[in-house]
N, C-alpha and C positions, 0 to 999 in steps of 0.2 A: 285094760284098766280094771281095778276090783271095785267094788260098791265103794268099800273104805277111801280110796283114791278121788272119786268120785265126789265122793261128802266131803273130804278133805278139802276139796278146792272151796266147794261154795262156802266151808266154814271159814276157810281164811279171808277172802271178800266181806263177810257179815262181821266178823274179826274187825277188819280195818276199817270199817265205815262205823263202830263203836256197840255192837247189839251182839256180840259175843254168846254172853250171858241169856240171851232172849228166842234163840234159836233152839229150841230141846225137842224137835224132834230128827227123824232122819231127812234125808234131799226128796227120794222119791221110790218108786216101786215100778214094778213090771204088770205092765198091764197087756190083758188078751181076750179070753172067753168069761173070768170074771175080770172085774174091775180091780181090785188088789191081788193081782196074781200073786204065787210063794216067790218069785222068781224075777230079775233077778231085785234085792232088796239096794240100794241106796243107802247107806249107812254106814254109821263107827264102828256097828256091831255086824257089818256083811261081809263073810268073804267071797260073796258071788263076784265071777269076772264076766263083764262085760263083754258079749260076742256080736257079731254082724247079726242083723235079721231081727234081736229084742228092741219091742217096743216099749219103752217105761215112761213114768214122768218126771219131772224134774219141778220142783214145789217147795223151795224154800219160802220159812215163813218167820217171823217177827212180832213177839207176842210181846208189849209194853204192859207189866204190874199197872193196876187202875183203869184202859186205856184201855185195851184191845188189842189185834193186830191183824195182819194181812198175810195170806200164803196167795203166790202167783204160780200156776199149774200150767204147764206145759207140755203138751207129750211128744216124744220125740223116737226115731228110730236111728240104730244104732246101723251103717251102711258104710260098705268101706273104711271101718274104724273110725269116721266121722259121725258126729252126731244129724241126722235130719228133722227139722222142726216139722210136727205136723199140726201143730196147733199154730193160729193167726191172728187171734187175740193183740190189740194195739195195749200198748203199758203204756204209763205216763212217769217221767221220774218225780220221785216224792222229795221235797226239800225238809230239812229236817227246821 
């Protein structure tokens, strides 16, 4: 899967739940020895492909004009073409 692939999904969920428009940045990055690695990017504009062993995060976020908004950061490693959570952070769902 490419970054693009990647964004594309959580875009379509933020899509359907109606915050289309309020999502401008990208999903997440590769994280390692620094914190924003080059590698791989999460994004419309990535064509990094996702391989076993990157650990990136996953950080969609929802930014409401007037209001604020929220990014939920996750990081995760990429193992046997599945994603593995390594962050354990409890969410709550937000009702609109």
């Amino acid at each position: 899967m490419s970054g693009i692939q990647a964004d594309s999904l959580a875009r379509d969920i933020i899509k359907e739940a109606g915050y289309a428009d309020m999502f401008g940045h990208g999903l997440g990055h590769g994280v390692g020895l620094a914190t924003h690695d080059p590698a791989p990017r999460l994004s419309c504009l990535s064509n990094d492909v996702l391989a076993n062993g990157m650990v990136f995060s996953i950080e969609p976020g929802i930014y409401l004009p007037a209001w604020g908004g929220v990014r939920i950061e996750d990081l995760v490693m990429l193992e046997n073409g599945k994603v593995k959570l390594l962050s354990h952070a409890k969410k709550m769902k937000l009702l609109r």
